[in-house]
Backbone as numpy.savetxt, mean C-alpha at the origin, in Angstrom:
# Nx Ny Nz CAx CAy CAz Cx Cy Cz
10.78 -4.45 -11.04 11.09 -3.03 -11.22 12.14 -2.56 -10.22
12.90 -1.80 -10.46 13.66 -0.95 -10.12 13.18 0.22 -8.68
14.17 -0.02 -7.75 13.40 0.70 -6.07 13.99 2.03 -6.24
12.96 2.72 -6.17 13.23 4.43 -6.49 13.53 4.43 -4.61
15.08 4.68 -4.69 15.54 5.26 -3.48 15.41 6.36 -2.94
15.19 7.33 -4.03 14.83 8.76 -3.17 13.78 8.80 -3.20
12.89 8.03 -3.55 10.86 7.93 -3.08 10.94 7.31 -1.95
11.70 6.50 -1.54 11.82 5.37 -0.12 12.04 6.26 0.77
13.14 6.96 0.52 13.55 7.65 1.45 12.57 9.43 1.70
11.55 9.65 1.02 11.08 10.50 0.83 10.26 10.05 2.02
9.64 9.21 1.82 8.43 8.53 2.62 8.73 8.36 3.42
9.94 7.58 4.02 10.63 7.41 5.38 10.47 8.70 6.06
10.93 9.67 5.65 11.47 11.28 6.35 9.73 11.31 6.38
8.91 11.46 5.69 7.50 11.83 6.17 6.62 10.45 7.01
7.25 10.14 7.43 6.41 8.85 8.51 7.01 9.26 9.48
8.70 9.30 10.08 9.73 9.93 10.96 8.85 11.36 11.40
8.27 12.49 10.45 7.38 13.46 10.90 6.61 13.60 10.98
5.62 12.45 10.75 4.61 12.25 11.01 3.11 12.99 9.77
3.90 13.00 8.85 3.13 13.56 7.53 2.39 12.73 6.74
3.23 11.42 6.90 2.55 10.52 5.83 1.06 9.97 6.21
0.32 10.36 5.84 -1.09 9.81 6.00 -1.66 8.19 5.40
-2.50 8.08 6.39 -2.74 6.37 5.60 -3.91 6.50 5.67
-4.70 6.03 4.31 -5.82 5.91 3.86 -6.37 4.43 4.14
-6.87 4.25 5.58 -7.76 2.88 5.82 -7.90 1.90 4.95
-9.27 3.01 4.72 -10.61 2.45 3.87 -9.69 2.07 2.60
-9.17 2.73 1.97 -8.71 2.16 0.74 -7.24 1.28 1.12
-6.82 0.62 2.02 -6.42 -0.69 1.88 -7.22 -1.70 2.44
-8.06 -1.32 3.07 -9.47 -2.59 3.52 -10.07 -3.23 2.09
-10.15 -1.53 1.25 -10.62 -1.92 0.10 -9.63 -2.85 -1.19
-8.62 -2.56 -0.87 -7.35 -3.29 -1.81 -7.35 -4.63 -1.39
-7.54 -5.09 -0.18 -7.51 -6.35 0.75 -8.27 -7.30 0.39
-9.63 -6.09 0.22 -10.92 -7.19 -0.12 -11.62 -7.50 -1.38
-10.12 -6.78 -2.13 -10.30 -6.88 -3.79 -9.65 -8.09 -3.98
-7.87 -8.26 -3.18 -7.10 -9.03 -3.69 -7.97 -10.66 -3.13
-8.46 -10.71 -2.40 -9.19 -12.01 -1.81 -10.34 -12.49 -2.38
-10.96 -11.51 -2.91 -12.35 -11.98 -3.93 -11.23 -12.60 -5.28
-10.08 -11.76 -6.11 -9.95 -12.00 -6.95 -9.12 -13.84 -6.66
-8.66 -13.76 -5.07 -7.61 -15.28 -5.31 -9.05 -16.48 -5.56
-10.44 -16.17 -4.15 -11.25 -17.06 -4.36 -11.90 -17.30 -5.65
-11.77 -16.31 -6.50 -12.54 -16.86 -7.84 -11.59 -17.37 -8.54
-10.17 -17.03 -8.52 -9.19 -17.79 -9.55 -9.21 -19.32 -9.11
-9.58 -19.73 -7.65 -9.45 -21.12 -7.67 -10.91 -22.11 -8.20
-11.93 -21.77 -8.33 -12.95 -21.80 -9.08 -13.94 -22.17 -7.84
């Protein structure tokens, strides 16, 4: 896909001010989705 430059740069300017918020728990939770799903694809 195609890099939306003015979303990049949207996000940049709100990390630079300190706006952009990061949600932990839900990349702990993305983390420990993508690792259950690699150990079961190898059987």
């Amino acid at each position: 896909p195609d890099i939306d430059q003015k979303r990049v740069d949207e996000i940049r300017q709100a990390i630079t001010e300190g706006r952009f918020k990061i949600d932990s728990s839900r990349i702990a939770d993305g983390l420990i989705s993508s690792v259950r799903d690699m150990l079961e694809s190898r059987g």
